[in-house]
C-alpha positions as CSV (number, residue, x, y, z in Angstrom):
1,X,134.3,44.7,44.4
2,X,135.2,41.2,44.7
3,X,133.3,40.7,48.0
4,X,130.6,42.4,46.9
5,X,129.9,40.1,44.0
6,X,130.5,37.3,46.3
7,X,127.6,38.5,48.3
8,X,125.6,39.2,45.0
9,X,126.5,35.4,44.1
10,X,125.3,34.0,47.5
11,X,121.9,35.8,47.9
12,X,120.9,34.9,44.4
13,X,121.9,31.1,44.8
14,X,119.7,31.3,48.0
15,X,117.3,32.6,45.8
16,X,116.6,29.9,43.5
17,X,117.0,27.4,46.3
18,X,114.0,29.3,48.2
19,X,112.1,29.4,44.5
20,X,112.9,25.6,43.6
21,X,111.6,24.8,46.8
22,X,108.7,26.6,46.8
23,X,107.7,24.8,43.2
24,X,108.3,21.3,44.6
25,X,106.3,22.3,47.7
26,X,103.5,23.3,45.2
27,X,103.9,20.4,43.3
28,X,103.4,17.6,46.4
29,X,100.0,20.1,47.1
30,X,98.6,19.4,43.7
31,X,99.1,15.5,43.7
32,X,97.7,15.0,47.2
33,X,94.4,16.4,46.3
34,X,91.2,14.7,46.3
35,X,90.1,13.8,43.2
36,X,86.8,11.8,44.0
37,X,85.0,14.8,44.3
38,X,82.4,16.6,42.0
39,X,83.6,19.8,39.9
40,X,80.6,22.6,40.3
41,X,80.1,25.6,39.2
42,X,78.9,28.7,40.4
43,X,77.2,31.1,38.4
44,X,75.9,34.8,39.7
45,X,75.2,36.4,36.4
46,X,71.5,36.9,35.8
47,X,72.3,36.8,31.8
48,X,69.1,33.7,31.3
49,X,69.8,33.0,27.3
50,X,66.6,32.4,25.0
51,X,66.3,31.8,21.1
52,X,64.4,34.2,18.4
53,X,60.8,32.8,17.5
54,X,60.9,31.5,14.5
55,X,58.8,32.6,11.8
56,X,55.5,31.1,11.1
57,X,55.0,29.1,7.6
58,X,52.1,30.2,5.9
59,X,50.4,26.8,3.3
60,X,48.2,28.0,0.8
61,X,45.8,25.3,-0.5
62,X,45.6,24.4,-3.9
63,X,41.9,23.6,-5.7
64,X,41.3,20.2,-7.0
65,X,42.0,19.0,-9.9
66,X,38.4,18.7,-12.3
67,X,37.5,15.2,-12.8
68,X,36.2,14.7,-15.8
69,X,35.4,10.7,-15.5
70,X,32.2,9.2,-15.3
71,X,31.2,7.2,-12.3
72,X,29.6,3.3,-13.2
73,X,27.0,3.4,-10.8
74,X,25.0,0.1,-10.2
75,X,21.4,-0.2,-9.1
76,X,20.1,-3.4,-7.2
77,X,16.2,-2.5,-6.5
78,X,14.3,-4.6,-4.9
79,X,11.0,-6.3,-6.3
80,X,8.2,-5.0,-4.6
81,X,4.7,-7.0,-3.9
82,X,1.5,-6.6,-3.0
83,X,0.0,-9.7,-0.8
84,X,-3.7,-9.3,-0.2
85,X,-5.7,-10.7,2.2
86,X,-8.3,-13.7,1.1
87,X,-11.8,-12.1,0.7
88,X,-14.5,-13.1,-1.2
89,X,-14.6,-10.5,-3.6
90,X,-17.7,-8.5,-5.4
91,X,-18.4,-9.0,-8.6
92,X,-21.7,-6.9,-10.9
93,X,-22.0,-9.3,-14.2
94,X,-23.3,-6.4,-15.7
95,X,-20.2,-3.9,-14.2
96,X,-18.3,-1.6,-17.2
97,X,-14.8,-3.4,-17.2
98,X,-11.9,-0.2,-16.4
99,X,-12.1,1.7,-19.1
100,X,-8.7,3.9,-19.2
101,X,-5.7,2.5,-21.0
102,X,-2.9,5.1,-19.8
103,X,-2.6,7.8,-17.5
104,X,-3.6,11.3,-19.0
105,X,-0.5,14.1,-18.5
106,X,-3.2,16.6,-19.3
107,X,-5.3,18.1,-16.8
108,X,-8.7,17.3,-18.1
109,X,-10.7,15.1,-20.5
110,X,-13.6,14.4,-21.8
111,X,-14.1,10.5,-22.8
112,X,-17.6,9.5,-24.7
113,X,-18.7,6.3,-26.5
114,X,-21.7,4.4,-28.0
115,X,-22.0,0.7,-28.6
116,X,-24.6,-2.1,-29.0
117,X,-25.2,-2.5,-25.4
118,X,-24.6,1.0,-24.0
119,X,-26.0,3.6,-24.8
120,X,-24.2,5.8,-24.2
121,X,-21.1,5.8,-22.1
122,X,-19.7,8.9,-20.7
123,X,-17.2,10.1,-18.4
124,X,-15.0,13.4,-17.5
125,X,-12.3,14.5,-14.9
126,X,-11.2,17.7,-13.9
127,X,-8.3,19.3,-12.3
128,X,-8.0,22.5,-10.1
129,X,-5.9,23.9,-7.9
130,X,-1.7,25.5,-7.7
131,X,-0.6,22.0,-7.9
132,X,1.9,22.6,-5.0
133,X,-0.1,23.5,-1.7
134,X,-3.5,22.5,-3.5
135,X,-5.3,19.9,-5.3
136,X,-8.8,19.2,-6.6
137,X,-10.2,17.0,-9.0
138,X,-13.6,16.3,-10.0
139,X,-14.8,13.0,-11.8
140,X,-18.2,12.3,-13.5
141,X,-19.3,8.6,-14.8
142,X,-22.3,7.4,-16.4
143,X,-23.8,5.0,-18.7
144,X,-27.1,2.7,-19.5
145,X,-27.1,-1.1,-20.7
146,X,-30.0,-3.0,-22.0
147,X,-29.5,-6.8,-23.2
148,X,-31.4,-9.1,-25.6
149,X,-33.2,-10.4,-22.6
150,X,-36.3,-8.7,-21.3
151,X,-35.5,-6.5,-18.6
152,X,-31.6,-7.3,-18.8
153,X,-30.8,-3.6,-18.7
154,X,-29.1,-1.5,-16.2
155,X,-27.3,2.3,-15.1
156,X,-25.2,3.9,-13.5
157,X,-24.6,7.8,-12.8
158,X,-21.7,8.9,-10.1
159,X,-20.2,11.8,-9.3
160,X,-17.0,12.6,-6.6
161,X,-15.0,15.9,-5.7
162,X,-11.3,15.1,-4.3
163,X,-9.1,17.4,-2.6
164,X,-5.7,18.2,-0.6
165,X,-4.3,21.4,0.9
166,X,-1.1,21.5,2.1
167,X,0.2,23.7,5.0
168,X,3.1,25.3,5.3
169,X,4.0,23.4,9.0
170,X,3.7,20.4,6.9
171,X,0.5,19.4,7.6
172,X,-2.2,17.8,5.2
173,X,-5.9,18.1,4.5
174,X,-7.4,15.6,2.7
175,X,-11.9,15.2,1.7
176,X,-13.9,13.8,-0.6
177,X,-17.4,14.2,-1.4
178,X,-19.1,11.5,-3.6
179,X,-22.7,10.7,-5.2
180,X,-23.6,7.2,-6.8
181,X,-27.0,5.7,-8.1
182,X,-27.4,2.2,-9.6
183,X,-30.5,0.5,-11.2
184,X,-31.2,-2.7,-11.7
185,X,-33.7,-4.8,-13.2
186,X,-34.6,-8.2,-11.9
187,X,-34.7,-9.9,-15.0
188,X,-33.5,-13.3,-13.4
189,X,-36.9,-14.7,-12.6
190,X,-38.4,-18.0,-13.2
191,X,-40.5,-19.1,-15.2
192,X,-39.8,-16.5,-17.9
193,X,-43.5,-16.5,-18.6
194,X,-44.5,-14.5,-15.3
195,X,-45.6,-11.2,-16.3
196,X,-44.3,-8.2,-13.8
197,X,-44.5,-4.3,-14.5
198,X,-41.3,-1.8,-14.7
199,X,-41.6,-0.4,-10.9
200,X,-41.9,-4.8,-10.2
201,X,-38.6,-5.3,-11.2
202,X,-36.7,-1.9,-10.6
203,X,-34.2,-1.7,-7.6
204,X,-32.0,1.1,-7.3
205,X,-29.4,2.3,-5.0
206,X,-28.4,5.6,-3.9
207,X,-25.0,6.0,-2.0
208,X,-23.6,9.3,-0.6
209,X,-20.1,9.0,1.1
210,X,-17.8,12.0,2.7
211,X,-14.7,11.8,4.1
212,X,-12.0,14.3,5.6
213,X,-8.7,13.3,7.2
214,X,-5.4,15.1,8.4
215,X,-1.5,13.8,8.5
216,X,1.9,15.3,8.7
217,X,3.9,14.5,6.0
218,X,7.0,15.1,8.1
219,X,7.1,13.3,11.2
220,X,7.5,15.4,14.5
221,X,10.8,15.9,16.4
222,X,9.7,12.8,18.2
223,X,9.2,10.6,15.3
224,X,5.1,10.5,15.5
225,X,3.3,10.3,12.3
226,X,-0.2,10.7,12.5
227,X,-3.5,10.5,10.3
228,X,-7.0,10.6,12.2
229,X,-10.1,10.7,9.6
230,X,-13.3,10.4,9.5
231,X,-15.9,8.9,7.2
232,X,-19.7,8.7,6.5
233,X,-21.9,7.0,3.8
234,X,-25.6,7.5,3.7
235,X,-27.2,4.7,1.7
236,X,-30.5,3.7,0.9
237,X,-33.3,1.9,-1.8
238,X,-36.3,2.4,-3.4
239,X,-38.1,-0.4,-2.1
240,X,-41.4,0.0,-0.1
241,X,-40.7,0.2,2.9
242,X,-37.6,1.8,1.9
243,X,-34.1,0.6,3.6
244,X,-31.9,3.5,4.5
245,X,-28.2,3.3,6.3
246,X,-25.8,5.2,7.9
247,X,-22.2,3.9,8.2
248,X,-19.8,6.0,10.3
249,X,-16.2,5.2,10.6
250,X,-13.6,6.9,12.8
251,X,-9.7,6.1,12.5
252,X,-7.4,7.5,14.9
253,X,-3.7,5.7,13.2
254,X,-0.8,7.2,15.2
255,X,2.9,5.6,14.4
256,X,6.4,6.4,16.1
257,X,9.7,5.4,14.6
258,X,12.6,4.2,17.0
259,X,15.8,4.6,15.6
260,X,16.2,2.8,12.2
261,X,14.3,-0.5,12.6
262,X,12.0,-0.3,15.1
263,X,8.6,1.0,15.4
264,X,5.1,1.2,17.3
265,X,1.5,1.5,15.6
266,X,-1.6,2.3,17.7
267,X,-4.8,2.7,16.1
268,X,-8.1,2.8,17.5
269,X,-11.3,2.4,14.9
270,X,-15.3,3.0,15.6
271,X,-17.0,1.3,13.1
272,X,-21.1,2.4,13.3
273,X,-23.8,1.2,11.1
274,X,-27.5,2.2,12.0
275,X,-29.8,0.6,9.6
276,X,-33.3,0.9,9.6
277,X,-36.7,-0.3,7.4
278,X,-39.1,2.5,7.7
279,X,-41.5,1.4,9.9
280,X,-40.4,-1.9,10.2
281,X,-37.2,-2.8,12.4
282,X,-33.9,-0.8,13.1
283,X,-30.3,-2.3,13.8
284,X,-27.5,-1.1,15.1
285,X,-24.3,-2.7,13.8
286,X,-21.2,-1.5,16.5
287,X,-17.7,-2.4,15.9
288,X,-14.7,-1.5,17.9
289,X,-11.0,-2.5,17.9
290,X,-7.9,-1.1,19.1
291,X,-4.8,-2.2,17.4
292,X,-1.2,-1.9,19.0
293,X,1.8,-3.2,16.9
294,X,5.3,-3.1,17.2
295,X,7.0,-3.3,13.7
296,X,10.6,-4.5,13.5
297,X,12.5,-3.5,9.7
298,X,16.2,-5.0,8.9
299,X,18.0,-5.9,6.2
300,X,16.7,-9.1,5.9
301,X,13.7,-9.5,8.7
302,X,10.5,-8.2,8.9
303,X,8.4,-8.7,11.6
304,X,4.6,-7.4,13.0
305,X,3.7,-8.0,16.5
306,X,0.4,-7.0,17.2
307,X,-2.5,-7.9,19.6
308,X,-6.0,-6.6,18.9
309,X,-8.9,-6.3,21.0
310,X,-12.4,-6.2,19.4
311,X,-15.3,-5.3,20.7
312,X,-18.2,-6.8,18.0
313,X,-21.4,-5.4,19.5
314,X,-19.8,-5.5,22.6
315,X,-18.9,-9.2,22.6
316,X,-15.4,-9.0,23.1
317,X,-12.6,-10.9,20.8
318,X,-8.9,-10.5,21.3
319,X,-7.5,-11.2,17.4
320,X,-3.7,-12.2,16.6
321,X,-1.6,-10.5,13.9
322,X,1.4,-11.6,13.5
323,X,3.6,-11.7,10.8
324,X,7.5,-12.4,9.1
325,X,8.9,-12.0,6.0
326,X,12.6,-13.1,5.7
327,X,14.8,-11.6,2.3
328,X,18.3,-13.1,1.4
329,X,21.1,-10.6,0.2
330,X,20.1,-10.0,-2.8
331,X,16.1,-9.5,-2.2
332,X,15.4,-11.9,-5.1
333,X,13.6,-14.4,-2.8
334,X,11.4,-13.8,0.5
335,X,9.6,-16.3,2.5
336,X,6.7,-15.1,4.4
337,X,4.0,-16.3,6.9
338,X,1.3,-14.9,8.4
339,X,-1.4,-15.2,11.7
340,X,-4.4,-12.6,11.0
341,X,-7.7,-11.7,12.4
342,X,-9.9,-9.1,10.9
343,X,-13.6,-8.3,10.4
344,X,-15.8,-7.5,7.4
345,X,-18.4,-5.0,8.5
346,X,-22.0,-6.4,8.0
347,X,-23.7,-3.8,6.3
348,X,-26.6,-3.7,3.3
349,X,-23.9,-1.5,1.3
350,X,-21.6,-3.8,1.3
351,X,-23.8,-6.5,0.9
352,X,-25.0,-4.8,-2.8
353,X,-21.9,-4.4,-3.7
354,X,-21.2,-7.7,-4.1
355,X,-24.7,-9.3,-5.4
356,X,-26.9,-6.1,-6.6
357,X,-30.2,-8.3,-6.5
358,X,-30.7,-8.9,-3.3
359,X,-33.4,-8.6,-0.7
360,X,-33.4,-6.2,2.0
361,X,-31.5,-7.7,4.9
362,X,-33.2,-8.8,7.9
363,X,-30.1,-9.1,10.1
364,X,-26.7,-7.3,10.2
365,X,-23.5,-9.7,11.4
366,X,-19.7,-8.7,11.5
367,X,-17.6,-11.5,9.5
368,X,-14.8,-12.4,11.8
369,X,-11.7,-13.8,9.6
370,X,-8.9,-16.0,10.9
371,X,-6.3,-16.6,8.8
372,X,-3.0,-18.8,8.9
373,X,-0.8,-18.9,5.7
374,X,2.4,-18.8,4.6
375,X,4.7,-19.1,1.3
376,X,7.1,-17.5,-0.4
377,X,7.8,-14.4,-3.3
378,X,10.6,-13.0,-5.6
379,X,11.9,-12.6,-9.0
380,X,13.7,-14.6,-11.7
381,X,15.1,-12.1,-13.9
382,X,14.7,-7.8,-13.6
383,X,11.3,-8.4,-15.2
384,X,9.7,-11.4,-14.5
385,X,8.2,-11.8,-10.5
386,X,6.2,-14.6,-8.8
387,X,4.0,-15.3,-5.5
388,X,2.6,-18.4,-3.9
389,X,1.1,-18.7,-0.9
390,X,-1.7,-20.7,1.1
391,X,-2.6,-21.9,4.4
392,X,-6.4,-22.7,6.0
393,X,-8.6,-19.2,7.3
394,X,-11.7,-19.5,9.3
395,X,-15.1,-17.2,9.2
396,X,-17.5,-16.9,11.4
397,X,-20.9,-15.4,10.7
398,X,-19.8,-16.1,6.6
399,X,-22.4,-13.9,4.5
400,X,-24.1,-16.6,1.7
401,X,-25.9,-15.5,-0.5
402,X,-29.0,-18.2,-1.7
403,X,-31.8,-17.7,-3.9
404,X,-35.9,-17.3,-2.8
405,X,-38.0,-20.0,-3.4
406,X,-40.7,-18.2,-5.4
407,X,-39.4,-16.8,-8.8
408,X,-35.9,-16.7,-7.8
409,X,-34.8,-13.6,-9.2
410,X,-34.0,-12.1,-5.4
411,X,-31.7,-13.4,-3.4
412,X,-31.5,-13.6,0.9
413,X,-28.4,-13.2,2.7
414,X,-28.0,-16.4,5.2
415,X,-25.2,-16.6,7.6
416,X,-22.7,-19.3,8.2
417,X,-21.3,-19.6,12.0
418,X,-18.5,-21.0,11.1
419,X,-16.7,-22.3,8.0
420,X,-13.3,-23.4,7.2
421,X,-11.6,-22.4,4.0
422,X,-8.4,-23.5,2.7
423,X,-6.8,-21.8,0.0
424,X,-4.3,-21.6,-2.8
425,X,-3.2,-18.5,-4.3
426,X,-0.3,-18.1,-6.8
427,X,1.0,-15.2,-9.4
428,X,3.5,-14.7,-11.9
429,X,3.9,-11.3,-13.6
430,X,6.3,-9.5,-15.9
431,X,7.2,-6.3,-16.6
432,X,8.9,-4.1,-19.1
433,X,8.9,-0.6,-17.7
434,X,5.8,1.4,-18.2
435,X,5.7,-0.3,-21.8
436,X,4.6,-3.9,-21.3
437,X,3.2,-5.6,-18.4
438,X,1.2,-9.3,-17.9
439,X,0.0,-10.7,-15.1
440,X,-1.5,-14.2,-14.3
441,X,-3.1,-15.1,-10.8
442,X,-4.5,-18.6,-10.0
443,X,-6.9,-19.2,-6.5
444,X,-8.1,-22.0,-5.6
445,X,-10.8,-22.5,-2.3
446,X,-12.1,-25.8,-0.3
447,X,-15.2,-24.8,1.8
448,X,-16.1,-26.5,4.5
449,X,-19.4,-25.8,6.1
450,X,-21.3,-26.6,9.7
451,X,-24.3,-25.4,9.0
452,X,-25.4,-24.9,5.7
453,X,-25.3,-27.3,2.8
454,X,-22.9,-25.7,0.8
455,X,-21.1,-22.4,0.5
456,X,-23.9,-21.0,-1.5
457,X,-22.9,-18.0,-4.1
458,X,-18.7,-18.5,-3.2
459,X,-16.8,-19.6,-6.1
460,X,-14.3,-22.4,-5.7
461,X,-11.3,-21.4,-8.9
462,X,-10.7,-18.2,-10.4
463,X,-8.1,-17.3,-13.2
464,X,-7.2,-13.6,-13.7
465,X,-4.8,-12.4,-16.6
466,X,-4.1,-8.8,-17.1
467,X,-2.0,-7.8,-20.1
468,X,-1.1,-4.2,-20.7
469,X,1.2,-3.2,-23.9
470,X,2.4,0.1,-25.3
471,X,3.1,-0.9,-29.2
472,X,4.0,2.5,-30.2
473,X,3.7,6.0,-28.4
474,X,0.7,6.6,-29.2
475,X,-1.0,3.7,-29.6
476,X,-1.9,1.0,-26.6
477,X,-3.2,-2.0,-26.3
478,X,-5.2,-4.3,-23.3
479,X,-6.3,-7.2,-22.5
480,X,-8.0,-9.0,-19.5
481,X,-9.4,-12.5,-19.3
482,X,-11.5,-14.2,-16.6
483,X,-12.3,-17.3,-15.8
484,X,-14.2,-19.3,-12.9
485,X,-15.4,-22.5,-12.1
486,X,-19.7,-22.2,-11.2
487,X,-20.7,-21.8,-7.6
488,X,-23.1,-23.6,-5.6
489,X,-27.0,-22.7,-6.1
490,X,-30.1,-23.8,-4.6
491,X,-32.7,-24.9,-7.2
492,X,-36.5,-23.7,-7.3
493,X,-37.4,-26.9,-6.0
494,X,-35.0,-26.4,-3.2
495,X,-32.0,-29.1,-4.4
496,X,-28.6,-28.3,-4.3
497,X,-26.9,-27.8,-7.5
498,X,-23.7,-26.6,-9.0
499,X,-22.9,-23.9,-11.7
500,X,-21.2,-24.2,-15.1
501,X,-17.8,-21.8,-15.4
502,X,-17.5,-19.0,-16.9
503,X,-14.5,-17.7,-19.2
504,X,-14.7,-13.5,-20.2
505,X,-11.8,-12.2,-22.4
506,X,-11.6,-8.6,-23.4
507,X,-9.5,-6.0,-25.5
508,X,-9.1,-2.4,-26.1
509,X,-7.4,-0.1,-28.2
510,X,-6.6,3.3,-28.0
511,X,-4.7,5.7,-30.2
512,X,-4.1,9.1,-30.5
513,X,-5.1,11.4,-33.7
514,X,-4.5,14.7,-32.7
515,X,-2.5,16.4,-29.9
516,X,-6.1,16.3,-28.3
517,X,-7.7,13.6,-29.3
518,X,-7.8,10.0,-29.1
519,X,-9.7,6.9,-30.6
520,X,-10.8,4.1,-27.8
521,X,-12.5,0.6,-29.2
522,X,-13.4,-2.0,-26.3
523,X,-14.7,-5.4,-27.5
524,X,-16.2,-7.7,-24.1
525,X,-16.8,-11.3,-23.8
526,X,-15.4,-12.0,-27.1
527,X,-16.2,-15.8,-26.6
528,X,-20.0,-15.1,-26.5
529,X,-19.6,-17.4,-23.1
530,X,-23.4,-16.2,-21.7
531,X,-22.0,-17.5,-18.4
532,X,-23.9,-16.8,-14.9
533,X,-22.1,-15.7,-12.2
534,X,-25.0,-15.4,-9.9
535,X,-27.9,-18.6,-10.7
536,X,-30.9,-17.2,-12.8
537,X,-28.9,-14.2,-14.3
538,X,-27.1,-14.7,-17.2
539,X,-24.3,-11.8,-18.7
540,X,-24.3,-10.0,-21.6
541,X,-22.7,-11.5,-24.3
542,X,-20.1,-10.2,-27.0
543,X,-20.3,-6.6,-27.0
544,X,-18.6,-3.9,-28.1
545,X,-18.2,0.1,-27.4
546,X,-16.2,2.7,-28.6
547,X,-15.9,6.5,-28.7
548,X,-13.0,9.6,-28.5
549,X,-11.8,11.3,-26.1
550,X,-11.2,15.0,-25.7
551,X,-8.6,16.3,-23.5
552,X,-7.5,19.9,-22.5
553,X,-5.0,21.1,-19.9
554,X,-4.3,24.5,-18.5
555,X,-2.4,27.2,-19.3
């Protein structure tokens, strides 16, 4: 037993000194490994993790709140003005003045008067059509004057049918169809002891004029605007031998718009006049011009660029129109100027409209103008708007018109080759809505001649004054005064002479009685100024007319 336990004792002593070594063996291992480098891992597993989608927020919108404010809205319009070219204008001593006070909401009237000068007065429009794809109006005018003098008398009778038919691919048919005839007497002769018979002294006119034409109101995809039309006038006398003319005038206007500022004009006009004395002579008065522009609109600058050749029975002129108009901020002041060339067709109906006694003319010219002015436009207040302007324009072949040197109650158209004009022109107008408006214009001409004596017939100052007044809703009120200073004349005996001015105020009322009818008084040349715009033929004095009208619309 006791050598057995001493075995037992000995194996297990050399047991833990195997085991302690073994640990101190491990031990040195551990701390002589390499530390420097990387720890890795391995994976095998397939396992790839991912995350649940999230669920999508849904937003509902909310409607706006009313708003129940008022907006302040301010409106900064600009003045707008009309600038008209200097031509010597037309005037029939003996012409009714305008005669309508208002414009009619109702479709059609009736207006008729009597006075101590005409007798009678009458006139009538009426109105036809859907008033959306169609329009038609038809207007009648008449009257007959006689004056204290012998043979101061006159009449008129016209007549004119109006119309426009819309499309539905926005195009537009326009046409007229109109009938005039004037008389005159010439009751201007000298001495007023000669002794001449009705059909002596009797010169009437007789005018027949037609016209069609066709635009698109919306320009094309392209931006081309376009309106070619056509018109004719048959006109003729009484005389023996009797004077007929036909005027033809062909406009082809074509426009395109460039973006927002720019565009281009082209237009190409035939202006034809055959005139003829039966029997006698026949002229043919040919004018032709094509007129390219290119038109520049900004906020401030306007400009016009254009070059035109002419053709004036077929002597070719290349005319200049050119023109700027320059606006500050606030559009309250513009200043403008202006090169232009344009003709005024030589024709006997023209010609009568500005001097009714004249002879047949012998000669047909085309009035080429030149003009070169410049000035400046805008407004003072939201009512009150002015213009001046002037600058020197030149005419060549001028139309003068000079008495005969028998009786002088006719009078011969002369021409001027050439004669410089300088001239003044200024206006000031103001404006109250559609209630109250006056307007006062002031022009002023120096003629210069080459080869006449003087500018025979042209009239050096006028003053115009328009004043137009809506006292109460149915009651209105105008007023117009003119006045001149005289014209050159030749004398019987062949001198040169001047004529005294002239002043002509009028006024009319009108005022309504019944939903239909109205009341209309017109009192002319209340100054009894017997003034004579043309030598040798004095103008009625004061004289007054009045009537009612009658007006009806549809149903």
């Amino acid at each position: 037993m006791t050598t057995e336990m001493r075995i037992n004792s000995l194996n297990f002593m050399k047991s833990g000194i195997c085991l302690a070594g073994l640990m101190l063996l491990v031990t040195v291992s551990l701390h002589a490994q390499d530390t420097t480098k990387r720890k890795t891992i391995n994976i095998t597993s397939t396992f790839k993790p991912s995350l649940k989608n999230a669920a999508k927020i849904n937003f509902n919108a909310e409607p706006p709140q009313i708003d129940s404010t008022h907006p302040t809205l301010s409106y900064n319009l600009p003045v707008e003005y009309l600038s008209l070219q200097y031509q010597p204008a037309g005037l029939s001593p003996v012409a009714l003045p305008g005669d309508t006070l208002s414009i009619w909401k109702n479709d059609n009237y009736i207006k008729a008067g009597i006075g101590n000068i005409h007798l009678p007065y009458a006139k009538a429009g009426l109105s036809f059509g859907d008033r959306r794809y169609s329009f038609f109006n038809v207007f009648a005018e008449g009257y007959s004057s006689k004056g204290n003098l012998p043979y101061q008398k006159n009449s008129m009778i016209s007549g004119a049918i109006t119309g426009t038919v819309k499309s539905l691919n926005n195009l537009e048919w326009s046409g007229k169809l109109g009938f005039r005839a004037d008389g005159y007497y010439l009751y201007g002769y000298q001495p007023d002891s000669l002794k001449f018979v009705n059909s002596q002294l009797l010169q009437q006119f007789v005018t027949i004029d037609a016209r069609i034409g066709l635009r698109n109101s919306v320009p094309t995809e392209y931006g081309l605007t376009y309106n070619p039309n056509v018109k004719v006038v048959a006109f003729g006398d009484n005389e023996f031998p009797r004077g007929t003319e036909i005027n033809t005038v062909i406009n082809l206007p074509l426009q395109k718009t460039i973006g927002e500022h720019f565009g281009i004009d082209l237009g190409v006009t035939a202006d034809l006049t055959h005139y003829q004395v039966t029997d006698v002579f026949t002229i043919n008065n040919n004018l032709f011009y094509v007129s390219p522009a290119v038109v520049y609109h900004g906020d401030n600058l306007a400009l016009h660029v254009e070059l035109t050749p002419s053709w004036d029975q077929q002597a070719f002129h290349l005319l200049p129109n050119f023109s700027a108009d320059y606006t500050t901020d606030n559009k309250k002041f513009t200043l403008f100027a202006a090169l232009t060339g344009y003709y005024e067709k030589g024709s006997y109906q023209r010609f009568e409209t500005i001097n009714p006694w004249l002879w047949q003319p012998t000669t047909l010219l085309n009035t080429r103008v030149q003009e070169l002015y410049g000035g400046f436009k805008g407004s003072l207040s939201n009512h009150v708007s002015y213009l001046v302007k002037a600058g020197p324009s030149e005419y060549h072949n001028m139309p003068l018109f000079l008495n005969d040197s028998l009786d002088g109650k006719n009078f011969k158209v002369i021409y001027e080759p050439k004669m410089d004009v300088f001239n003044v022109h200024g206006e000031i107008s103001y404006t109250q809505g559609e209630q109250f408006s006056a307007t006062a214009g002031l022009t002023l001409r120096n003629f210069m001649t080459k080869q006449e004596y003087r500018a025979w017939g042209m009239l050096p100052l006028e003053l115009n004054v328009n004043f137009r007044w809506e006292i109460l809703k149915d009651l209105w009120l105008k007023s117009d005064l003119w006045a001149f200073d005289g014209a050159p004349f030749r004398a019987l005996n062949k001198s040169p002479q001047t004529g005294d001015g002239g002043i002509d105020l009028d006024a009319g009322l009108e005022f309504r009685i019944t939903r239909q009818f109205n009341l209309w008084l017109q009192m002319n040349n209340l100054f009894n100024d017997k003034y004579q715009r043309w030598n040798q033929y004095p103008v009625y004095g004061f004289n007054i007319l009045g009537g009612v009208i009658y007006s009806f619309g549809r149903k």
